[in-house]
C-alpha positions as CSV (number, residue, x, y, z in Angstrom):
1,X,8.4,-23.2,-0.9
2,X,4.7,-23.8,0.2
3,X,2.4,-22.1,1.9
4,X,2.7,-23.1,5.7
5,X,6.4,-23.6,5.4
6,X,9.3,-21.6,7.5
7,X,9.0,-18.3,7.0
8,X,10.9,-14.6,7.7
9,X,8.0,-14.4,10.5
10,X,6.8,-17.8,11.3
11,X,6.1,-17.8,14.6
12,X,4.1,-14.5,14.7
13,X,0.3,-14.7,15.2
14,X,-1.3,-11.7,14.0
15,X,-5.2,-10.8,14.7
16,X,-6.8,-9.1,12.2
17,X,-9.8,-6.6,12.5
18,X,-9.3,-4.8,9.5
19,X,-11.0,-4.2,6.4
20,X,-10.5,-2.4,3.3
21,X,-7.1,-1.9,2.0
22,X,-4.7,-0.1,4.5
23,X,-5.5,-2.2,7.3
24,X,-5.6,-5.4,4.8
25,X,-1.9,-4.3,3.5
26,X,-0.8,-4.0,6.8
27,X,-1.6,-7.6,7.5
28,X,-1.0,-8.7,4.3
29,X,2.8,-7.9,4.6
30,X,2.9,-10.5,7.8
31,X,0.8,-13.1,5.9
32,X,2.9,-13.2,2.8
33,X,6.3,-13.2,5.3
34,X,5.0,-16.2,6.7
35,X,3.0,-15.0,10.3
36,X,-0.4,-16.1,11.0
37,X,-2.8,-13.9,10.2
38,X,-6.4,-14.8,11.9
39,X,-9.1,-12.7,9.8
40,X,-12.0,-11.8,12.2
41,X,-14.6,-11.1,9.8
42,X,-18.0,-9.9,11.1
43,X,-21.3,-12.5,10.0
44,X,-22.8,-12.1,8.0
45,X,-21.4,-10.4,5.1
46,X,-17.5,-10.7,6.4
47,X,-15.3,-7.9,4.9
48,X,-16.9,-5.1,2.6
49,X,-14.1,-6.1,-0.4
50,X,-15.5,-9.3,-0.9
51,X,-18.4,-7.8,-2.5
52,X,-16.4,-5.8,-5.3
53,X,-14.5,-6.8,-8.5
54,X,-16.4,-9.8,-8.7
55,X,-14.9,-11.0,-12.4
56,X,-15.5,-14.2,-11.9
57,X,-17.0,-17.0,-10.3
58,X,-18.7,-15.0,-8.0
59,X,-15.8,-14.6,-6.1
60,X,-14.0,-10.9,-5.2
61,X,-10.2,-10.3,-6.9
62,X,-10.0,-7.5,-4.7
63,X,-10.3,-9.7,-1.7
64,X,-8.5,-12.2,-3.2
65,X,-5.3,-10.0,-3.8
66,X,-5.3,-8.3,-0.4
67,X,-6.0,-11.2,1.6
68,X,-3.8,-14.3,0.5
69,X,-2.5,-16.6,3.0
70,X,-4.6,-15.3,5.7
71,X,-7.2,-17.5,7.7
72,X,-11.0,-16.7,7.8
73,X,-12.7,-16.4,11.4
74,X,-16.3,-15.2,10.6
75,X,-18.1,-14.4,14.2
76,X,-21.3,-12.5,14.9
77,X,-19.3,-9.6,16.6
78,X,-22.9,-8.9,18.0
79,X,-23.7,-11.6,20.0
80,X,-21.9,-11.4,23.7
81,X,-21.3,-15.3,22.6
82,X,-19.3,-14.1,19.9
83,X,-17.0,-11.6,21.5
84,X,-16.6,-13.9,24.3
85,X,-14.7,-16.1,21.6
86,X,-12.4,-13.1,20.7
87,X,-11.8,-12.7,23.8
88,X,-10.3,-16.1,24.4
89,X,-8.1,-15.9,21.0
90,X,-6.4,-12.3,22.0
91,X,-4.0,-14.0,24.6
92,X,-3.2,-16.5,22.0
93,X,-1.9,-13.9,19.7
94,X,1.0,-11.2,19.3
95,X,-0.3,-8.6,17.5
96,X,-3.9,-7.3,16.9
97,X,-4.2,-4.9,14.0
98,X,-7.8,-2.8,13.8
99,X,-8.7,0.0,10.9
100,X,-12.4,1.2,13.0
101,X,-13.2,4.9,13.3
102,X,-11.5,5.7,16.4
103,X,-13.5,4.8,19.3
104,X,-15.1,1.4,17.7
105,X,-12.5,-0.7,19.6
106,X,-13.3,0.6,23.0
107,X,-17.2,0.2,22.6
108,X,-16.1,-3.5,21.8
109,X,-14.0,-4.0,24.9
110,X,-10.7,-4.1,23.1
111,X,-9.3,-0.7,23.3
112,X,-5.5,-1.1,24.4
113,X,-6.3,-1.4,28.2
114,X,-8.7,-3.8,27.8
115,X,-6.5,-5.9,25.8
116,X,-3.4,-5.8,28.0
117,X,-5.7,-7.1,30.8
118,X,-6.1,-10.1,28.4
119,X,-2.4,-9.9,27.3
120,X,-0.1,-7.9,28.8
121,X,2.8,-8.0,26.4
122,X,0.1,-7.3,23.6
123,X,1.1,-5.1,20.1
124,X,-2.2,-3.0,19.0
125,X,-1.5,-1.5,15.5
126,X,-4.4,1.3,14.9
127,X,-4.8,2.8,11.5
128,X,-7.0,5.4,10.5
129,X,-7.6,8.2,8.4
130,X,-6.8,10.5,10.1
131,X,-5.4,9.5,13.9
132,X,-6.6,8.6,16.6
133,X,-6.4,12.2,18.3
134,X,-6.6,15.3,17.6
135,X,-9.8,17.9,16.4
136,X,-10.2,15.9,13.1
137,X,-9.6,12.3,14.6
138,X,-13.5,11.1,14.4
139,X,-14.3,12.1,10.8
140,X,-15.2,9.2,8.3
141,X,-12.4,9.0,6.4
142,X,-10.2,7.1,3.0
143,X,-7.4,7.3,1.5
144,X,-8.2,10.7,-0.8
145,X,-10.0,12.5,2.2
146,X,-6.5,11.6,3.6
147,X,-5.0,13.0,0.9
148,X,-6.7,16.4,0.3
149,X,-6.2,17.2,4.1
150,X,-2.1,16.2,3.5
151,X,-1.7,18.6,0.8
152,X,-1.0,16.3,-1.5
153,X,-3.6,16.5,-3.3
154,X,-3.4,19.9,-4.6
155,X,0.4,18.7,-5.7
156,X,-1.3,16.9,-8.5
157,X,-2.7,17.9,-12.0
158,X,-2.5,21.3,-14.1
159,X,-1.9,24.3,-12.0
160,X,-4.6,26.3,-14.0
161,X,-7.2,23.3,-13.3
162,X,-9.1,22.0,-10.0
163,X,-5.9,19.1,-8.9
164,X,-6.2,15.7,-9.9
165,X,-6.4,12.4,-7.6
166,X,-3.9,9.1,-8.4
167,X,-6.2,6.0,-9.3
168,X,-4.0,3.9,-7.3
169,X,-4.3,3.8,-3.7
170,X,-1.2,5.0,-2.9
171,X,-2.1,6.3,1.0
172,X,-4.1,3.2,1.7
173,X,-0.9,0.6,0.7
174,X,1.9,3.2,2.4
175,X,-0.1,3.4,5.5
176,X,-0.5,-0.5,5.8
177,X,3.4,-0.5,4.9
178,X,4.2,1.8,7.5
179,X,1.9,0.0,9.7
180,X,3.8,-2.8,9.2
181,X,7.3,-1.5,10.0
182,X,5.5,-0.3,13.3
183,X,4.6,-3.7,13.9
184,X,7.9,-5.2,13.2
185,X,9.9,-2.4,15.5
186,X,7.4,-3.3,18.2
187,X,7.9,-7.0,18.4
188,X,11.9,-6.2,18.6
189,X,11.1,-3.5,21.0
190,X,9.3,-6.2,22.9
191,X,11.5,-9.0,22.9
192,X,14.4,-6.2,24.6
193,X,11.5,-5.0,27.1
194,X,9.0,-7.3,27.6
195,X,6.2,-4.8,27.2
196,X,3.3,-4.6,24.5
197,X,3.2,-1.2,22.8
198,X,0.1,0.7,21.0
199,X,0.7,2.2,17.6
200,X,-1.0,5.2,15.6
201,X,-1.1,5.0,12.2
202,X,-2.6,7.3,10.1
203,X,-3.3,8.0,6.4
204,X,-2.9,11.7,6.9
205,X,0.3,11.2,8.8
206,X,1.8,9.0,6.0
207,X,0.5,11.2,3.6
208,X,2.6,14.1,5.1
209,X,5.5,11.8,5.1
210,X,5.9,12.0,1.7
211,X,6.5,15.5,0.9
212,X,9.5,16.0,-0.4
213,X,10.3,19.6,-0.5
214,X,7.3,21.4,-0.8
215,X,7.2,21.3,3.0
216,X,10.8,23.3,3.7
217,X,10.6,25.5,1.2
218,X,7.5,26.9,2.5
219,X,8.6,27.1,5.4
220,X,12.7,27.8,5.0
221,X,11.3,30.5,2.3
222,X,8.9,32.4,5.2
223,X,6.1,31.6,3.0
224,X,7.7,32.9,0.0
225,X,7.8,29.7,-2.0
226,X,4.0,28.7,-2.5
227,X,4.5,25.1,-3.8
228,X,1.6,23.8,-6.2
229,X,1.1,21.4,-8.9
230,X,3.0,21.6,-12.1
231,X,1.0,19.3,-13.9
232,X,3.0,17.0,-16.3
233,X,7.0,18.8,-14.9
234,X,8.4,19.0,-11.6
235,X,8.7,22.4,-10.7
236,X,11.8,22.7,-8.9
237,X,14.2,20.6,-11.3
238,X,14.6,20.7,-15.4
239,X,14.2,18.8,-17.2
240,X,12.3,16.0,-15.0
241,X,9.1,14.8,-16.2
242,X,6.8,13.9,-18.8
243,X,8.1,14.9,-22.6
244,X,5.5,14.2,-25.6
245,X,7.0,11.8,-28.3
246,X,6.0,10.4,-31.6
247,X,3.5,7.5,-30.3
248,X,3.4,8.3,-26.7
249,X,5.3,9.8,-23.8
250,X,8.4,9.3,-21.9
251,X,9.1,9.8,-18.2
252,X,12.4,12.0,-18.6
253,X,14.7,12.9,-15.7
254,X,17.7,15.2,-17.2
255,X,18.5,17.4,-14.1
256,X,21.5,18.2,-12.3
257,X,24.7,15.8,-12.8
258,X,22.5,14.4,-15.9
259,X,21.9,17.8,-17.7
260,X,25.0,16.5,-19.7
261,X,24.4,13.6,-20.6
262,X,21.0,14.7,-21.9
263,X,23.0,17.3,-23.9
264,X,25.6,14.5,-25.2
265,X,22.7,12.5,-26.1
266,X,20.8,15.2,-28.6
267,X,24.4,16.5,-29.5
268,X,23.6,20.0,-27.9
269,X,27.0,19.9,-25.7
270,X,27.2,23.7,-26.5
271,X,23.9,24.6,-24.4
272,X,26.7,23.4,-21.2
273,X,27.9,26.9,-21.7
274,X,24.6,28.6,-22.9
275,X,23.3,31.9,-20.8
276,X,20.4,30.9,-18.8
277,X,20.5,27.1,-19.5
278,X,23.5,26.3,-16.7
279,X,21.6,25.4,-13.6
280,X,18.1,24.3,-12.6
281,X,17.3,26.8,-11.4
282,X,18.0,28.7,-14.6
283,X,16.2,26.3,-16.6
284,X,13.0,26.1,-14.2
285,X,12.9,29.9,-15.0
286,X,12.6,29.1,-18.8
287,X,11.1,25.4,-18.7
288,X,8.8,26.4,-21.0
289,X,11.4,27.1,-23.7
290,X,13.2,23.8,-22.2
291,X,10.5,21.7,-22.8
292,X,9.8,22.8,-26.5
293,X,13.3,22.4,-26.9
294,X,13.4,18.9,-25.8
295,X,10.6,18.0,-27.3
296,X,11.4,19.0,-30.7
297,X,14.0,16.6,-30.6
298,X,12.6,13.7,-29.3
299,X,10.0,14.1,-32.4
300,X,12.9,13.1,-34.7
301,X,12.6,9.8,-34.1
302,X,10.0,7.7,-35.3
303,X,8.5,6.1,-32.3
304,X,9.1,6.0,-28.0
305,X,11.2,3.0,-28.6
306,X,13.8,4.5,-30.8
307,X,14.0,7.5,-28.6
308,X,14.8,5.9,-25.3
309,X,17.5,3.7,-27.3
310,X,19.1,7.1,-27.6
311,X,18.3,8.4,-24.5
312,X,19.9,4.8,-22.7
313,X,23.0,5.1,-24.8
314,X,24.2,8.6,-22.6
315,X,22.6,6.8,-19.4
316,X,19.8,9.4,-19.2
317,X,17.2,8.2,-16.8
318,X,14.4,7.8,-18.7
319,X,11.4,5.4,-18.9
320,X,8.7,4.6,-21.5
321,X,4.9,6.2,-20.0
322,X,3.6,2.7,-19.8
323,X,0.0,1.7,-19.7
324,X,-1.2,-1.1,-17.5
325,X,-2.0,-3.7,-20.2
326,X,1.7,-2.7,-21.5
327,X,3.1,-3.8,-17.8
328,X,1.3,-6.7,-17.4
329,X,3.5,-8.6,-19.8
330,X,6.4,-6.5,-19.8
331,X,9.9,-8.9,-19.8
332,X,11.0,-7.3,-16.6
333,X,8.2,-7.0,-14.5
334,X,7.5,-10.3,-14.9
335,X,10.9,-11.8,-14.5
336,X,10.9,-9.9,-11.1
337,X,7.6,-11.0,-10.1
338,X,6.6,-7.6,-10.0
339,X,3.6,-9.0,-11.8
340,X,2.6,-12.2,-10.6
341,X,0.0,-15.1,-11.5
342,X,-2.3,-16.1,-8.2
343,X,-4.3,-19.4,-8.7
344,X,-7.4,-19.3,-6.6
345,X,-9.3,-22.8,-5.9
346,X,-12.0,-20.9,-7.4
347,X,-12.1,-18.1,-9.5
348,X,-8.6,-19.5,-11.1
349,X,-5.6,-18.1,-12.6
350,X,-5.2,-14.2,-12.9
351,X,-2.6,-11.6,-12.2
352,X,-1.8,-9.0,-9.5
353,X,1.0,-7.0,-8.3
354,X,3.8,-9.2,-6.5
355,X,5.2,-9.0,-3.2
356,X,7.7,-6.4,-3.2
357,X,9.9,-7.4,-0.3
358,X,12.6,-9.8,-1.7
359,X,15.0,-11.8,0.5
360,X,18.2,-14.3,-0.3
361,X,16.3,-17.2,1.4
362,X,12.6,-17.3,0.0
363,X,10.9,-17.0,-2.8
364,X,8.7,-13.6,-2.8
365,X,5.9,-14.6,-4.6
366,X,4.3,-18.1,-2.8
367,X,1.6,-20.0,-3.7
368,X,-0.6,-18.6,-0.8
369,X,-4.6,-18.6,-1.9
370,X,-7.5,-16.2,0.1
371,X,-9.9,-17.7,2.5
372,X,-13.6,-18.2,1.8
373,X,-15.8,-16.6,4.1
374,X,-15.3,-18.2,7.6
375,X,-13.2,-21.3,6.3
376,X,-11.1,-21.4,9.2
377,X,-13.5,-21.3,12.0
378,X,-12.9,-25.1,13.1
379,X,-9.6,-24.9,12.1
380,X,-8.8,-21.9,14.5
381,X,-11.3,-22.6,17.7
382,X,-10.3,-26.4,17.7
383,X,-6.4,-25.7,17.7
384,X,-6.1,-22.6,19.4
385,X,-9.5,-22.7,21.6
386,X,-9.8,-26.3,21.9
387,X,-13.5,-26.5,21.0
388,X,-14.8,-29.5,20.2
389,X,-16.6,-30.0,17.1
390,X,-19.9,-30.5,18.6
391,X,-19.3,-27.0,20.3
392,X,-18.7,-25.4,17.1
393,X,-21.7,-27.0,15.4
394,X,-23.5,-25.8,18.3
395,X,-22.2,-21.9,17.8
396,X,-23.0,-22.5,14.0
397,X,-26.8,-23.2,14.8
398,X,-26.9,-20.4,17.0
399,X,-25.8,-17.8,14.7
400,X,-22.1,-17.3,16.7
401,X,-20.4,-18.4,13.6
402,X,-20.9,-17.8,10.0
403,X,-19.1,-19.6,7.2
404,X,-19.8,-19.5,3.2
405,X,-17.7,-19.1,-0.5
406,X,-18.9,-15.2,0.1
């Protein structure tokens, strides 16, 4: 299937104010499901990523990755002339998705009144770091400031050591995710109601969300349980974590129904009936002597591979610590387009992370490319705005519009 062709959401014309990588992943989710996503980009510069992970060509990956199939409407957001233009495309659309501080929108004219005067059925998705309300809502924010008000943060790394911080921008892509969702439930909310609806998304908020337990038990506990980071083991379950073998590491999740299988699987079945060694709770108490235990015998074998092989025969769940050069070619990943190949007109051929929503009709990984800087503006003013193209050349010359391989 090519780009441009029916689509989950074709139909859906999404206007995009944001920037970065939440916002971007919000949108990104509707480009790559088929909407039409319009990029406002503000002249001259035009989002902030294209200026990063410039590998070749003089062109951004970063960009590149987080903004394919979108279109690129680069406007002096400045100039009365320009917003005027913005203006005129909001009725045209469904959706307008915006990652400013809070309070940005409103000094432009496009805070949700506004735009419902312009719209009235209009969908305004706001994400932030940390909301639009409330004592910490106008703090400058990203995803780890997100993070380390969460709690999450201090979740990670040794617990005798200042906590660690992921190098993957886990709060950025779950926020644009849950962004999305919000989207999606709005536009079937609307389509029952008939009215527009504004959302709140937050980093902080989605951080939260992710808590598993530490939450209730602190609280269920009356403070009794202080949850913390248990650097490379989960401290609640045993054995579930990371377990040192000959030539690397293995991800190792042995707790609860698979506590026997694990057992089976070293030919230990008497430690089923050992004192101390019967539940997980039992064996939290003692992980230490768990851990030495377990690893111990995975150094019997000679490398990872060999280990997991024994470890896959019992159906222990149980995973190889793989680096990112080791996942880039890995037989599974790529079979599942969990790694993908992106050619762009012209940086060429590299690889990124694939689109992980997967559905019976279409193919998840198209052959969408990113915009250059402002490449859409006649495109989008002529068909939408019906500007001629002696009108656009005449907003070009007077600094309205801004276009370029940026």
């Amino acid at each position: 299937m090519n780009a441009g062709e029916e689509h989950l959401l074709s139909g859906i014309r999404v206007l995009d104010f944001t920037r970065a990588l939440a916002g971007p992943t919000c949108t990104r989710m509707f480009a790559e499901l088929g909407a039409e996503v319009i990029k406002i980009e503000a002249a001259p510069l035009g989002d902030l990523t294209r200026k990063i992970s410039k590998l070749r060509a003089d062109r951004s990956f970063y960009h590149i990755q987080h903004n394919l199939n979108k279109k690129s409407v680069c406007i002096n957001l400045r100039d009365p002339r320009g917003m005027a233009l913005v203006g005129e495309l909001i009725p045209k659309c469904d959706v307008v998705v915006e990652n400013f501080r809070p309070g940005v929108m409103a000094d432009m004219g496009l805070d949700y009144d506004s735009l419902k005067q312009m719209k009235s059925d209009i969908i305004l998705c706001s994400i932030s770091a940390l909301g639009q309300e409330g004592p910490l809502a106008k703090k400058p924010g990203y995803d780890y400031i997100a993070q380390a008000y969460s709690g999450v943060t201090s979740m990670i790394g040794h617990p005798d050591e200042s906590p660690c911080i992921p190098l993957v921008g886990i709060g950025d892509v779950s926020t644009g995710v849950h962004g999305a969702f919000g989207i999606a439930a709005a536009l079937l909310h609307r389509a029952r109601t008939g009215r527009g609806q504004h959302l709140d998304i937050s980093l902080l908020d989605c951080y939260y969300h992710n808590h598993e337990v530490n939450v209730h038990q602190h609280s269920g506990s009356g403070g009794k349980i202080m949850p913390t980071r248990g650097g490379r083991h989960v401290s609640y379950l045993c054995p579930a974590g990371v377990y040192r073998a000959n030539g690397g590491d293995i991800m190792l999740m042995a707790f609860m129904h698979h506590w026997p299988d694990l057992c089976a699987a070293m030919d230990k079945n008497e430690l089923l009936e050992k004192e101390g060694w019967l539940t997980d709770a039992e064996r939290v108490a003692r992980q230490d002597e768990v851990i030495e235990f377990i690893e111990k015998w995975l150094k019997t074998f000679p490398d990872v591979a060999s280990a997991i092989k024994k470890l896959e025969e019992y159906d222990v769940p149980c995973a190889p610590v793989l680096t990112v050069a080791e996942t880039i070619d890995h037989p599974h990943l790529v079979e599942r387009g969990t790694v993908r190949s992106v050619v762009d007109p012209i940086a060429g051929e590299f690889k990124i992370p694939g689109m992980p929503i997967k559905t019976s009709e279409y193919e998840a990984n198209q052959d969408y490319t990113a915009p250059c800087l402002g490449e859409h503006n006649a495109d989008i003013l002529s068909s939408l705005l019906s500007k001629t193209p002696e009108e656009i050349v005449e907003m070009v010359e007077a600094g309205i519009l801004q276009s370029g391989a940026t």
